[in-house]
C-alpha positions as a Markdown table, in Angstrom:
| # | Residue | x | y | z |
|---|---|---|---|---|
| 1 | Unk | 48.3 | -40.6 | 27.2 |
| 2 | Unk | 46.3 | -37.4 | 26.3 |
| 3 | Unk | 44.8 | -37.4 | 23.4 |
| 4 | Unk | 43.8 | -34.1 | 21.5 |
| 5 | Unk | 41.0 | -34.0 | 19.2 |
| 6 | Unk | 41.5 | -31.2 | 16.5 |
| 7 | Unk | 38.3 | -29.8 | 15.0 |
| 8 | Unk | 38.3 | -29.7 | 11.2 |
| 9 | Unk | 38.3 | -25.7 | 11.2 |
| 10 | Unk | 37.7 | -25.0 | 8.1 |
| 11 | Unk | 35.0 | -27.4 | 6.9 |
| 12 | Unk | 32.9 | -25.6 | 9.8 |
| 13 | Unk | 33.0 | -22.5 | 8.6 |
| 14 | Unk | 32.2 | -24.2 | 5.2 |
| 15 | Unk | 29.0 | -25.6 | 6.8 |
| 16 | Unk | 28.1 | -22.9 | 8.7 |
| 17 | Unk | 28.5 | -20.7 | 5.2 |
| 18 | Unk | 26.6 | -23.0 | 3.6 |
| 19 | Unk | 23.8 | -23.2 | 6.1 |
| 20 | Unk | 24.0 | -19.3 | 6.4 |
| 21 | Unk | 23.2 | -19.0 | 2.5 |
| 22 | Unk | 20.8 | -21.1 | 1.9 |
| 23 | Unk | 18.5 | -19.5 | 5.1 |
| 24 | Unk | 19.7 | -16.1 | 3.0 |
| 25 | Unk | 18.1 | -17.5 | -0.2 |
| 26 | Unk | 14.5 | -18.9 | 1.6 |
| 27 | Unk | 14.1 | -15.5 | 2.7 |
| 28 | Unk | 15.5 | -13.6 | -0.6 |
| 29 | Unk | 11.9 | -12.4 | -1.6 |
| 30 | Unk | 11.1 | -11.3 | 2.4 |
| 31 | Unk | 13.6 | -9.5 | 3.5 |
| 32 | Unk | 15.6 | -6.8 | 2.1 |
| 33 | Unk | 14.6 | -8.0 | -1.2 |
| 34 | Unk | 15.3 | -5.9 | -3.8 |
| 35 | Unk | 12.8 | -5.9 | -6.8 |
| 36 | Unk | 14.5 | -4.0 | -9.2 |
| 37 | Unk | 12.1 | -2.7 | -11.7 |
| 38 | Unk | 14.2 | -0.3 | -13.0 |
| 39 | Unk | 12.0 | 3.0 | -11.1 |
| 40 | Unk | 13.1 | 3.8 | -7.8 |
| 41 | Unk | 8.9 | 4.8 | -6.9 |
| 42 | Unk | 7.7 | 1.1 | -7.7 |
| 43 | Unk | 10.2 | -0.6 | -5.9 |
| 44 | Unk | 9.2 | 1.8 | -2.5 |
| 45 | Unk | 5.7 | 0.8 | -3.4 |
| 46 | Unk | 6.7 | -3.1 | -3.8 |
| 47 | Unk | 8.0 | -3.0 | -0.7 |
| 48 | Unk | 5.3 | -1.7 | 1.3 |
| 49 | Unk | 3.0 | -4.0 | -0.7 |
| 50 | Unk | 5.4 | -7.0 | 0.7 |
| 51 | Unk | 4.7 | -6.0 | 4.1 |
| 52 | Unk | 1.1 | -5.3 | 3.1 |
| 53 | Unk | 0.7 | -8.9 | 1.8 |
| 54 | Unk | 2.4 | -10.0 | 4.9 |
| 55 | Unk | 0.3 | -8.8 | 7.6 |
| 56 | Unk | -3.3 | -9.0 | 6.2 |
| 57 | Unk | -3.1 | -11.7 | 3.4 |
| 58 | Unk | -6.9 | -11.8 | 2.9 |
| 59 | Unk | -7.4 | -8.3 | 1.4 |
| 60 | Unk | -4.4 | -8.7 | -0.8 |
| 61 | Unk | -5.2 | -11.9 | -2.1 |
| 62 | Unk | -9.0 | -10.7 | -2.7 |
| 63 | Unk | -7.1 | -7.3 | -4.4 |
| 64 | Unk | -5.1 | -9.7 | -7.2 |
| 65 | Unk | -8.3 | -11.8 | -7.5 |
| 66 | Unk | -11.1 | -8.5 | -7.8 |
| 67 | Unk | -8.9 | -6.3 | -9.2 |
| 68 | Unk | -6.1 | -8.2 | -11.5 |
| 69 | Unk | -8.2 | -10.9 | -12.1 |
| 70 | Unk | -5.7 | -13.7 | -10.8 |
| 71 | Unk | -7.0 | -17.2 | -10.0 |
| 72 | Unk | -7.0 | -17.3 | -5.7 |
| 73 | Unk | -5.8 | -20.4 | -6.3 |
| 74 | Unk | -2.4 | -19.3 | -7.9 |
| 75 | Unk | -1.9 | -16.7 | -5.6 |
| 76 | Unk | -2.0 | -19.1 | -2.5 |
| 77 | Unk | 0.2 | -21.5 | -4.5 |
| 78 | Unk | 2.7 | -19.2 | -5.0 |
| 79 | Unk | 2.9 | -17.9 | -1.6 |
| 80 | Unk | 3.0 | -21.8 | -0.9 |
| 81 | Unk | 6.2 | -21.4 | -3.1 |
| 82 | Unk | 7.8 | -18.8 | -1.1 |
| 83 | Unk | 7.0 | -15.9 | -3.7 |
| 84 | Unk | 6.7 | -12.4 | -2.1 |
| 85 | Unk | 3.6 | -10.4 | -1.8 |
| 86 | Unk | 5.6 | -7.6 | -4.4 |
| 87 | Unk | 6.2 | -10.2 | -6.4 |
| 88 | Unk | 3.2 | -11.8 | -6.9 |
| 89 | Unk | 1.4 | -8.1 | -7.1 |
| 90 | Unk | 4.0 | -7.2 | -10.0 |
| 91 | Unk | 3.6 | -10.0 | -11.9 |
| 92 | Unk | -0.1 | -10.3 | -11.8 |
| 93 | Unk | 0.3 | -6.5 | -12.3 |
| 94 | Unk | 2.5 | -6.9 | -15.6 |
| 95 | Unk | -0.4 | -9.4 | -17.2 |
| 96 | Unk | -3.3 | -7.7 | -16.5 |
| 97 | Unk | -1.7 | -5.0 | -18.7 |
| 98 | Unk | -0.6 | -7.2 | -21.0 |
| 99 | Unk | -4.2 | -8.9 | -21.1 |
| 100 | Unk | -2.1 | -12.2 | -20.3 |
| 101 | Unk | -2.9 | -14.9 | -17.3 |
| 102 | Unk | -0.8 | -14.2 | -14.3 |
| 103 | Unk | 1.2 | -17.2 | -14.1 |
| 104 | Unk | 2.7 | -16.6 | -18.1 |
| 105 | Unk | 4.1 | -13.9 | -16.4 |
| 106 | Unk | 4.6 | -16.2 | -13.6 |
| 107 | Unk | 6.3 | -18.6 | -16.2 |
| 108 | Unk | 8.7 | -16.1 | -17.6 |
| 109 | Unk | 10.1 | -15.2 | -14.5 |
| 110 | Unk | 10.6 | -18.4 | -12.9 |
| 111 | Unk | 12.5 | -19.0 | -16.7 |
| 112 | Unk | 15.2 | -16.1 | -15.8 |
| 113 | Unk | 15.7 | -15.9 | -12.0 |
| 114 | Unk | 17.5 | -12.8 | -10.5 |
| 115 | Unk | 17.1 | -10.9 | -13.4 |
| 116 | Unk | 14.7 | -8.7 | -11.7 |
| 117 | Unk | 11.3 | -7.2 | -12.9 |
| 118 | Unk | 13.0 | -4.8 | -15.3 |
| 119 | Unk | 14.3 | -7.0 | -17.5 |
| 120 | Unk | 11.2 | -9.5 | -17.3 |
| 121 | Unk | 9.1 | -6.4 | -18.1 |
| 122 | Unk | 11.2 | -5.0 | -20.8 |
| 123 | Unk | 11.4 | -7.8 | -22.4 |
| 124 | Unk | 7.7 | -8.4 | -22.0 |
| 125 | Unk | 7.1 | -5.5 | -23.6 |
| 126 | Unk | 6.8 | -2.7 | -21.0 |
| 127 | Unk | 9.9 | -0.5 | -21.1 |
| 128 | Unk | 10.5 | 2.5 | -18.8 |
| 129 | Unk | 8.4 | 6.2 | -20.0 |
| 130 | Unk | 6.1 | 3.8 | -21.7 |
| 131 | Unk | 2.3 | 4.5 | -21.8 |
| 132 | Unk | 2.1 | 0.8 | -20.4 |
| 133 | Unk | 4.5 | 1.4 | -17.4 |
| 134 | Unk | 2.9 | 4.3 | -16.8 |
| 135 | Unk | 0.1 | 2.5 | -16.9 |
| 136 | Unk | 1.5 | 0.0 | -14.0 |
| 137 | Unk | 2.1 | 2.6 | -12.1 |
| 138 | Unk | -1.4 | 4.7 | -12.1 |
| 139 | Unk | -2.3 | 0.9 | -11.2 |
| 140 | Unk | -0.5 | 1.3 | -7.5 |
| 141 | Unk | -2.1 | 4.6 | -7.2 |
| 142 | Unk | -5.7 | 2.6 | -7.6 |
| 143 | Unk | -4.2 | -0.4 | -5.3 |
| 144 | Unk | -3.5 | 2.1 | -2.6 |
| 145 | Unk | -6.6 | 4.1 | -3.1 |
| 146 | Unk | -8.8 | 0.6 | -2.4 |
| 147 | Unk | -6.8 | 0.1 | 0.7 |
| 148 | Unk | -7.1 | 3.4 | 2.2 |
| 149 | Unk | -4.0 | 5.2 | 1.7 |
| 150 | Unk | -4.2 | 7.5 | -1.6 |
| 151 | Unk | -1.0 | 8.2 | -3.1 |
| 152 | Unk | 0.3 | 10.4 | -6.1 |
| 153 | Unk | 2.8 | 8.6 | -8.6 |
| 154 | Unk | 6.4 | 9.6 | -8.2 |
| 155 | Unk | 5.3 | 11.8 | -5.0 |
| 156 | Unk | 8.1 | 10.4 | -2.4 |
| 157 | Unk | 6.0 | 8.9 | 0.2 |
| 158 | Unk | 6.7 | 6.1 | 2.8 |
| 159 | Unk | 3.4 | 4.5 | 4.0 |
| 160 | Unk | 3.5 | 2.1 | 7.3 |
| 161 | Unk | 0.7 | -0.4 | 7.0 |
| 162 | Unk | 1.1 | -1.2 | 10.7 |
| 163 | Unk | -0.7 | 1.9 | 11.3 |
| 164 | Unk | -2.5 | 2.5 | 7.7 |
| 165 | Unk | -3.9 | -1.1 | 7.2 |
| 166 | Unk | -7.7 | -2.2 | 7.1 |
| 167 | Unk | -9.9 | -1.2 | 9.5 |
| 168 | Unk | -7.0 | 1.3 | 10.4 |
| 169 | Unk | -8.9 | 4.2 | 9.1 |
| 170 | Unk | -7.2 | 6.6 | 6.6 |
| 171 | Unk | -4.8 | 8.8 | 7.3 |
| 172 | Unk | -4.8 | 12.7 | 7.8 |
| 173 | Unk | -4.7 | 15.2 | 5.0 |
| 174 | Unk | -4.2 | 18.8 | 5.4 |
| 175 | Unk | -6.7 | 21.8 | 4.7 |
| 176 | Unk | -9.6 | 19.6 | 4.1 |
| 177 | Unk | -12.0 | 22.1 | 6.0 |
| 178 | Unk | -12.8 | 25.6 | 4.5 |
| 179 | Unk | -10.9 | 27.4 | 7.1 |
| 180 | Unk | -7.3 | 25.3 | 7.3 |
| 181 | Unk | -8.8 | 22.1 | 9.8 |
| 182 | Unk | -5.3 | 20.5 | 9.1 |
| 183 | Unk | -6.4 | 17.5 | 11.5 |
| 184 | Unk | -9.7 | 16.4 | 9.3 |
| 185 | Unk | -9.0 | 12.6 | 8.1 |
| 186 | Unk | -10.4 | 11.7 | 5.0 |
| 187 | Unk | -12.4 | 8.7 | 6.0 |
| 188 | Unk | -14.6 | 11.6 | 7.6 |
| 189 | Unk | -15.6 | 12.8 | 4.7 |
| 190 | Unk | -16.4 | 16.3 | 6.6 |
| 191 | Unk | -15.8 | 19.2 | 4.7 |
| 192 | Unk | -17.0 | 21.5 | 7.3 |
| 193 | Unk | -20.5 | 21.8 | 5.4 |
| 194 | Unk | -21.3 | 18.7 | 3.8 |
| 195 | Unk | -24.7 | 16.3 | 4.8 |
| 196 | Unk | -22.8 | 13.9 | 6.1 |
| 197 | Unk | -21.4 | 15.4 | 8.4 |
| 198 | Unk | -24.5 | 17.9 | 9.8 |
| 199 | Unk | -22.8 | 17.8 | 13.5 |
| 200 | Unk | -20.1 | 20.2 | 13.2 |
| 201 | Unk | -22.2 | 23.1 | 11.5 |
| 202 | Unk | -25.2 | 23.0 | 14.0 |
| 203 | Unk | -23.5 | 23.3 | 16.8 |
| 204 | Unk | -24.7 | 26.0 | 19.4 |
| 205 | Unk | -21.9 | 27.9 | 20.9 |
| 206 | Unk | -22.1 | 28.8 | 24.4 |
| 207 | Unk | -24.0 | 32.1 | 25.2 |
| 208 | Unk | -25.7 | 32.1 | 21.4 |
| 209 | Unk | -29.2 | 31.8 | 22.5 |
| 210 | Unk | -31.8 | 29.7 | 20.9 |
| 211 | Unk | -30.8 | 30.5 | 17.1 |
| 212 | Unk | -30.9 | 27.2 | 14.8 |
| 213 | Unk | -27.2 | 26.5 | 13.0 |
| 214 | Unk | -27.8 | 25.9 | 9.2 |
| 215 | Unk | -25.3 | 23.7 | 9.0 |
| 216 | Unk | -22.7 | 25.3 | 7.6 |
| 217 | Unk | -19.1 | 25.1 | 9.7 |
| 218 | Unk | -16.6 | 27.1 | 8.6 |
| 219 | Unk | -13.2 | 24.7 | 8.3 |
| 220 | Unk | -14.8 | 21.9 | 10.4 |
| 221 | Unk | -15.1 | 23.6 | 13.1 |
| 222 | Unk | -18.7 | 23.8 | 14.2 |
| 223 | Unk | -19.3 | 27.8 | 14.9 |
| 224 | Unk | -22.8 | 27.2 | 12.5 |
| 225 | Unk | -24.6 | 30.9 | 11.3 |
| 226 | Unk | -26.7 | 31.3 | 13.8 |
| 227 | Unk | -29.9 | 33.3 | 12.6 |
| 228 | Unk | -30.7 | 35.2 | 16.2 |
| 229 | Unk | -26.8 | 36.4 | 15.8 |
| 230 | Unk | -26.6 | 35.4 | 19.1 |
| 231 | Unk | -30.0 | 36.3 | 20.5 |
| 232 | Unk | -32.4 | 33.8 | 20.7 |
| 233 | Unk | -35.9 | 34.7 | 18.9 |
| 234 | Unk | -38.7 | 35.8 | 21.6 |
């Protein structure tokens, strides 16, 4: 006698859905999480700060503990609790304009979950075009600026911190020299004539003779004045 063994269709794809959302809601705040704050800018910037916090944990943790004067120890708890990097920055963010502890902004989230940051803000007492949401935002700038990557608020921008992060160097700006040396980086600090950077200005070009470069490139590029005009002093 055969016997046929009928699987219970539907409660597996009950399970499966079930198992399916509650992976979806570990990994809510990680991936493709969506912070709205109301400003299309600061979520950009929440996100990269999420994949910041992500791959070098110790410089964001020491940025929220130097900078927004959050305990280490609450920071590290709450990433023990499966809160985001952008979450944990916006929240610690929100008090230090507030001139509140971190986790009573902490608290008040955790009190209204999926809200988002708009509502926990407005309702903190930052509301959009305010002087203190402006005053979130010039904090990013700062944030950025500490980490190497300057950035101007509401200026679109998308900044990779697999190629931008510590010890990364900063990246390229254009027209830093005085004659267009779109390729200077920053972190140089070369302005084509500054003291720090005496190398490019003194420079003897080939066939100049024995004159002595003052130091002054023009754009970075290291053609220094040469006082012989070419012809080396007898």
């Amino acid at each position: 006698m055969n016997i046929q063994v009928r699987h219970p269709k539907p409660l597996l794809a009950l399970c499966a859905g079930l198992l399916l959302a509650t992976a979806s809601a570990a990994n809510a705040q990680v991936v493709g999480y969506n912070f709205r704050t109301g400003d299309a800018w600061v979520d950009t910037r929440l996100i990269e700060i999420n994949d910041y916090g992500s791959r070098y944990r110790d410089p964001f943790i020491d940025e929220m503990t130097g900078y927004y004067g959050a305990p280490r120890s609450l920071v590290t708890d709450l990433f023990g609790r499966r809160w985001s990097a952008g979450d944990i920055y916006y929240a610690c963010a929100i008090a230090h304009i507030l001139r509140l502890p971190c986790i009573d902004v902490v608290h008040e989230y955790e009190r209204n979950p999926g809200q988002g940051w708009g509502a926990i803000a407005k309702r903190m007492g930052i509301k959009p075009g305010s002087s203190e949401f402006h005053a979130l935002k010039n904090g990013f700038a700062r944030t950025y600026d500490r980490w190497g990557y300057p950035v101007v608020v509401d200026r679109n921008v998308h900044v990779d911190w697999s190629k931008h992060g510590p010890g990364k160097g900063k990246p390229a700006h254009a027209g830093n020299g005085n004659g267009g040396n779109k390729g200077a980086a920053r972190s140089s600090q070369g302005n084509g004539h500054g003291a720090s950077d005496k190398g490019r200005g003194s420079d003897r070009g080939p066939g100049q003779g024995g004159g002595k470069g003052k130091g002054q490139g023009q754009g970075g590029q290291g053609q220094g004045k040469d006082k012989g005009h070419g012809q080396g002093k007898k």
